[in-house]
C-alpha positions as MATLAB code, in Angstrom:
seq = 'XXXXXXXXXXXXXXXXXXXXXXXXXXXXXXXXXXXXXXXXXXXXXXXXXXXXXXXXXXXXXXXXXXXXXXXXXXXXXXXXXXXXXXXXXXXXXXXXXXXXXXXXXXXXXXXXXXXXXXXXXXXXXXXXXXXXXXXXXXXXXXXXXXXXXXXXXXXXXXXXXXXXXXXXXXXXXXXXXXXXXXXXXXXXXXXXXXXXXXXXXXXXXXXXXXXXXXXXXXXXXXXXXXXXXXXXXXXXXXXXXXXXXXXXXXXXXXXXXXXXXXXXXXXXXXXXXXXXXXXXXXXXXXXXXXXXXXXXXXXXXXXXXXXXXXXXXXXXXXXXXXXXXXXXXXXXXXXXXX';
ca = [
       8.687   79.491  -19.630;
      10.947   81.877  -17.715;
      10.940   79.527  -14.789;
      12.300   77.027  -17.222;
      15.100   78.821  -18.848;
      16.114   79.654  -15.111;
      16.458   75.726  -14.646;
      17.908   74.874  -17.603;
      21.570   75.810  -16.396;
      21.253   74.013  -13.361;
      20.641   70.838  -15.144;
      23.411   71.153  -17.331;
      25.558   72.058  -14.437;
      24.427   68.818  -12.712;
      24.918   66.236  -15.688;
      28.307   67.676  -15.654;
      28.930   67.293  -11.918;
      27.433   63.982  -11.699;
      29.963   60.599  -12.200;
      29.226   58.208  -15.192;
      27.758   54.887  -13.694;
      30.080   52.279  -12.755;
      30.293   48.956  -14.800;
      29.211   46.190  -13.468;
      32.313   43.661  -12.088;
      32.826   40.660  -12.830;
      32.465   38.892   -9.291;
      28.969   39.432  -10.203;
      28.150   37.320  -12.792;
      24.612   35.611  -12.586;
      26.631   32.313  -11.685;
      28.465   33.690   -8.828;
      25.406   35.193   -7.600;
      23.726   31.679   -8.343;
      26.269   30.317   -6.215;
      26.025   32.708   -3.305;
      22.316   32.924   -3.516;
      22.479   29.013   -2.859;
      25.293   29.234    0.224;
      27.547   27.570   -2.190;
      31.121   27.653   -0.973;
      32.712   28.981   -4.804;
      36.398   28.907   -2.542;
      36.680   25.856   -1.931;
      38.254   24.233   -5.024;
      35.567   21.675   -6.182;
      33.274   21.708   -3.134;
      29.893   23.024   -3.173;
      27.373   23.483   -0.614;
      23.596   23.991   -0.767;
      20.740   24.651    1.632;
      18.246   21.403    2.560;
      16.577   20.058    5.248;
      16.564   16.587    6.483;
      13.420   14.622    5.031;
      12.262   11.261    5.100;
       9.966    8.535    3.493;
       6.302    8.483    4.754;
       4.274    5.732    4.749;
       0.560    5.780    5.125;
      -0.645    3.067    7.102;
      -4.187    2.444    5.961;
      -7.260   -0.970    6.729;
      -7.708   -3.192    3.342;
     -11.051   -3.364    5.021;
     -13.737   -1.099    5.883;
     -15.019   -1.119    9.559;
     -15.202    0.238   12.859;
     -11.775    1.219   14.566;
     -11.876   -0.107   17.895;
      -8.863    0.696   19.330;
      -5.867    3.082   18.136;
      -2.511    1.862   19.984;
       0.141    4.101   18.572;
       0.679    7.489   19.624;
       2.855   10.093   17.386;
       5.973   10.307   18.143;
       5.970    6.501   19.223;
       9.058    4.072   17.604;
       7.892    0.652   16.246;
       9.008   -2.371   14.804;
       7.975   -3.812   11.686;
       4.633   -6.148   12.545;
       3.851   -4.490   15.788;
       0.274   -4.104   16.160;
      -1.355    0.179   15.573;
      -5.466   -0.134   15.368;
      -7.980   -2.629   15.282;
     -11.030   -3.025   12.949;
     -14.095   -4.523   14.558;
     -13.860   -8.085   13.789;
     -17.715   -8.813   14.392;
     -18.842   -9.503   11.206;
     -15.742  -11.483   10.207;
     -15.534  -13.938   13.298;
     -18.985  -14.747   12.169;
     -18.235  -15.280    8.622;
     -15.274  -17.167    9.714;
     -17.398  -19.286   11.917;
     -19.457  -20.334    8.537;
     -16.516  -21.211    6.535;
     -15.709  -23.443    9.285;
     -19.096  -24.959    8.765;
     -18.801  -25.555    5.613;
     -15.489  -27.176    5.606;
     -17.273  -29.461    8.145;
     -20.243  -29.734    5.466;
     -17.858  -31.067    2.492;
     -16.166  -33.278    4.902;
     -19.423  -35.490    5.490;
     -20.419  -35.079    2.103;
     -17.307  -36.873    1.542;
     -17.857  -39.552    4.157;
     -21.345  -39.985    2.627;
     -19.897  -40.657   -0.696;
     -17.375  -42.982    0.626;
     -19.957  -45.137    2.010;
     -21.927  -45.080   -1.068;
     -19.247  -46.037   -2.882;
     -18.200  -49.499   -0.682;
     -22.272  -50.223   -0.866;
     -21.733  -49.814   -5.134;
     -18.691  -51.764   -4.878;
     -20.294  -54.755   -2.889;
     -23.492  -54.908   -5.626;
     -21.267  -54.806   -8.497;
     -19.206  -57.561   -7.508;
     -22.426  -59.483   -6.400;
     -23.357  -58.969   -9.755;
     -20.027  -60.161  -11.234;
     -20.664  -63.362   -9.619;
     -23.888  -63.880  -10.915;
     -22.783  -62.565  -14.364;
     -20.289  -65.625  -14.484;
     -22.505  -67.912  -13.388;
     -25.026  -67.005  -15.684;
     -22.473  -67.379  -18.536;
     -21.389  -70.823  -17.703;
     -25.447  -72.231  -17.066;
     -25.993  -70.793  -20.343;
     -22.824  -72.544  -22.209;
     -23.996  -75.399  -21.008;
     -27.627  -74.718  -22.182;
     -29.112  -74.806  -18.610;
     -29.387  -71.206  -18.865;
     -31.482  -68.995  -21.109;
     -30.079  -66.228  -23.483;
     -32.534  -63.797  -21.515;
     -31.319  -64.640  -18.304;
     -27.387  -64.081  -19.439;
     -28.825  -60.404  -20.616;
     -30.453  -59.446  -17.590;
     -27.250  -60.562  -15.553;
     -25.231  -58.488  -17.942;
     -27.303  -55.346  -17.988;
     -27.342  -56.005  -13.818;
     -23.758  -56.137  -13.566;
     -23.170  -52.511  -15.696;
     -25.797  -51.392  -13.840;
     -23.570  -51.985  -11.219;
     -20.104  -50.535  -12.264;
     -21.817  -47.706  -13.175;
     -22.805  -46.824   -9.528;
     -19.183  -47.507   -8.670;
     -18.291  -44.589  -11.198;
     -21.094  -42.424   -9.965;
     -20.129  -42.905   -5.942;
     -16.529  -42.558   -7.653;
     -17.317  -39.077   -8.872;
     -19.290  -37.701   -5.806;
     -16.082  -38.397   -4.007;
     -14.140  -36.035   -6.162;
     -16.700  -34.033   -5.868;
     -16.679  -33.717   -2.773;
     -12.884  -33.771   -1.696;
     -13.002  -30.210   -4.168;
     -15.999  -28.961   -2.204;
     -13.430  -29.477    0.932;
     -10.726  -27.376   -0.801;
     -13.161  -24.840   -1.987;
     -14.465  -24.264    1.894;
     -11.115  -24.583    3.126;
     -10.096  -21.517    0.479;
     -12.870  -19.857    1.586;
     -12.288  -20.498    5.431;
      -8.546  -19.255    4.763;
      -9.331  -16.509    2.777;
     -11.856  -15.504    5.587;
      -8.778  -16.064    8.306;
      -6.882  -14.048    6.795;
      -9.179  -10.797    6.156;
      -9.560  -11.122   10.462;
      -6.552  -11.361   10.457;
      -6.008   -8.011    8.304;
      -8.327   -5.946   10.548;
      -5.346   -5.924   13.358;
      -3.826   -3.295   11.293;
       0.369   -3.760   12.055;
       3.558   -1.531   11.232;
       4.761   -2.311    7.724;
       8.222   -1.128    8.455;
      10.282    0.238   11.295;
       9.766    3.647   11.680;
       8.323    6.453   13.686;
       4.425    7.746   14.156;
       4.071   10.997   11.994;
       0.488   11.401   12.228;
      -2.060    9.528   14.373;
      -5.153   10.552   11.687;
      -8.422    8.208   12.892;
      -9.758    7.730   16.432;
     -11.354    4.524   18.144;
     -15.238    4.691   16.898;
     -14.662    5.849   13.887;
     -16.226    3.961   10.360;
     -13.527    4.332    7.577;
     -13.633    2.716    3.756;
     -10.971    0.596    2.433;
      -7.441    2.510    2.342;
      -8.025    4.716    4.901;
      -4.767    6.120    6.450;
      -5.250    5.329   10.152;
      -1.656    6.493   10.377;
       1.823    8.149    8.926;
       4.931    6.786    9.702;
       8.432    8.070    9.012;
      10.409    5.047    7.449;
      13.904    5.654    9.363;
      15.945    3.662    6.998;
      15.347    6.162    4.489;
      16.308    9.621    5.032;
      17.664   12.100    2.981;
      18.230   15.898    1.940;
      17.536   17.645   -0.553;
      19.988   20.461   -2.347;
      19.638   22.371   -5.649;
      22.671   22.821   -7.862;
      23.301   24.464  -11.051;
      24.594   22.786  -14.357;
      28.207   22.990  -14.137;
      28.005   21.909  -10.477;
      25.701   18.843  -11.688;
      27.007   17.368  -14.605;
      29.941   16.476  -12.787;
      28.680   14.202  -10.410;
      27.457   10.648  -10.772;
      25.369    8.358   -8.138;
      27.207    7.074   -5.521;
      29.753   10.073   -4.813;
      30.640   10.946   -1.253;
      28.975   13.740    0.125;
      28.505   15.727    3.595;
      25.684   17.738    5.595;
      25.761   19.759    8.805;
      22.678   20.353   10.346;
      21.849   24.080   11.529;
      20.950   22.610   15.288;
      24.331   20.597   15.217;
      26.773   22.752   13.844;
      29.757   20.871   15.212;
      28.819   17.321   13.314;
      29.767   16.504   10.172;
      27.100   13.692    8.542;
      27.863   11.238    6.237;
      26.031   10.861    3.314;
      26.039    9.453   -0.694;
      24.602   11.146   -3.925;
      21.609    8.699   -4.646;
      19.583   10.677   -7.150;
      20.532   13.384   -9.552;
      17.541   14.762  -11.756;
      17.535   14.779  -15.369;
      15.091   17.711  -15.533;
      16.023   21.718  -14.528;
      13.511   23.409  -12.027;
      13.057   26.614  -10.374;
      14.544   26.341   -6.879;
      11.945   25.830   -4.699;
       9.559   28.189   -2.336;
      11.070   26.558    0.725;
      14.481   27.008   -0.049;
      14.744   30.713   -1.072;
      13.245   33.869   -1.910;
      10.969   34.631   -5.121;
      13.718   36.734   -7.027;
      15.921   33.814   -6.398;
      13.774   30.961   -7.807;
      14.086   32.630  -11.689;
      17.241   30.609  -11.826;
      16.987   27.122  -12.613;
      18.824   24.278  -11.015;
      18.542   20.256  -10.815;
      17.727   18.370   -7.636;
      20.088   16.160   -6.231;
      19.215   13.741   -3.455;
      21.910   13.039   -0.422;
      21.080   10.044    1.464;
      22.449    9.195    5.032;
      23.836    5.586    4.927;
      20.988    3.257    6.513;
      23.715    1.487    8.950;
      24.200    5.029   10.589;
      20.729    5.782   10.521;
      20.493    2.183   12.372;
      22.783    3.853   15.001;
      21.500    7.125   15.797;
      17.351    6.548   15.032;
      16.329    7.950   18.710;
      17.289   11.625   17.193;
      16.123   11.462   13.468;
      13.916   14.573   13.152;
      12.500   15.471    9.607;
      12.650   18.887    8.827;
      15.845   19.519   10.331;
      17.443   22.132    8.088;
      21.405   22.617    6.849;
      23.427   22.573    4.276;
      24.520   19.540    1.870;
      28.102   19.926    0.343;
      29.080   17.612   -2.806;
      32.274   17.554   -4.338;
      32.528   18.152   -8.311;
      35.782   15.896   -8.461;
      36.286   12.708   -6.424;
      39.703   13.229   -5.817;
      39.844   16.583   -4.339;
      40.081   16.170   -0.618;
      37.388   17.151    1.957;
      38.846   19.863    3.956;
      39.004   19.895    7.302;
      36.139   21.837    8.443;
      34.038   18.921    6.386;
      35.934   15.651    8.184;
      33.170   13.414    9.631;
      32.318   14.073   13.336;
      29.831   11.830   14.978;
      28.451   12.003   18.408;
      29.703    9.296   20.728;
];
């Protein structure tokens, strides 16, 4: 207790010497440190700027069929046109079932030819037995001829007709067993035709994910491709940055590996929902404040241009301006390599 009435001066003496805490200023506001948390650029009137990274549309290129993979032609990395041929399915099994369509398409045909001839044999007895019909009638007008004898030439010549219907029928019959096997024989074609799996779209190899030798099920990825006509970035902005733009607005992006380039680019997608930022973008303490996504695409006629040296994953920083008619400033003019 002595001890502590020794200290007890001290104390005082230091709460006196010590300066009340400053107040806080104004420059930092949770907005302005929004702003600089997200690189924004709060001094240039109207223009903001956020981090990104260059991304764009994969496409998983998978067999309708399951199989074998025989052979794998694409390599990542590789560029290829729509249609051009990746992997191949074993085509065994198919070729074989193909070869039976074929056979039955060949079946139907002669069961077509067979009913055709039936049907000119029908067609020569009935109108044998028209003849005798008519001939029966006049005998029996004139009384040479017997009631029974005009009946059994009657019942003989619908006898008759009727075959003609029947061969009539098989003929239909069998011109729609031709179309079924020809369905089949097509349908057949074209799942051999499937198992050369082919680029749906111009793009680049992402992934090369299944090896020759390999059994997969139906929808396996066999590869990932990079669609090059759609590429984008991006950036998170708060509120009062957001609500002022609409899709469509001009916007910019320099890349951190080309700092001297200035890239095109259009507002395409603004969300309608508030998120933390995400991991990839900044730090923990940072993602507490919520923003909205907004997606920058690169027109598709300059992505045409310059698709040798599209890399996704390419981070920078995506500037948008809140007003359309405030100017870009110089440091954001569009610069192209030649």
């Amino acid at each position: 207790m002595p001890a502590l009435r020794r200290l007890a001066p001290l104390a005082a003496l230091a709460l006196v010497l010590l300066p009340p805490l400053a107040a806080p200023a104004l420059a930092d506001t949770s907005f302005t440190a929004l702003l600089d948390r997200l690189r924004h650029s709060p001094e240039e009137n109207g223009i903001y700027g956020s981090n990104g990274r260059i991304e764009a549309q994969t496409v998983d290129v998978a067999s309708k069929y399951a199989g074998r993979i025989t052979e794998v032609r694409a390599e990542e990395g590789d560029l290829l046109a729509t249609g051009a041929p990746v992997a191949q399915i074993d085509t065994a099994d198919a070729k074989a079932q193909l070869t039976a369509a074929k056979a039955s398409v060949m079946r139907a045909e002669a069961a077509k030819a067979v009913a055709e001839a039936t049907l000119m044999q029908a067609q020569s007895a009935r109108d044998m037995a028209q003849t005798t019909y008519d001939r029966t009638v006049k005998l029996n007008q004139s009384g040479t001829s017997s009631q029974s004898t005009l009946d059994d030439a009657t019942n003989a010549l619908n006898s008759a007709k009727a075959s003609v219907a029947m061969a009539q029928a098989q003929i239909a019959d069998a011109v729609a067993m031709i179309a079924a096997a020809e369905a089949d024989q097509e349908q057949v074609q074209l799942a051999l035709d499937d198992l050369t799996i082919t680029a749906p779209l111009r793009g680049r190899v992402l992934y090369r994910l299944r090896e020759p030798g390999e059994v997969i099920a139906a929808g396996t990825p066999i590869l990932t491709m990079l669609d090059l006509s759609n590429v984008y970035m991006n950036v998170y902005l708060p509120a009062s940055v957001v609500g002022t733009l609409t899709v469509g607005d001009e916007a910019r992006m320099i890349l951190d590996p080309v700092p001297d380039y200035v890239i095109p680019a259009r507002v395409t997608f603004v969300s309608p929902q508030s998120q933390f930022t995400p991991k990839n973008v900044e730090t923990a303490e940072q993602r507490e404040e919520l923003v909205f996504r907004v997606k920058l695409s690169v027109p598709r006629a300059l992505l045409r241009q310059f698709e040798a040296q599209i890399k996704s994953g390419v981070r920078g920083i995506g500037y948008v301006r809140t007003r359309t008619t405030t100017p870009w400033p110089e440091r954001l003019t569009v610069t192209l390599p030649e």
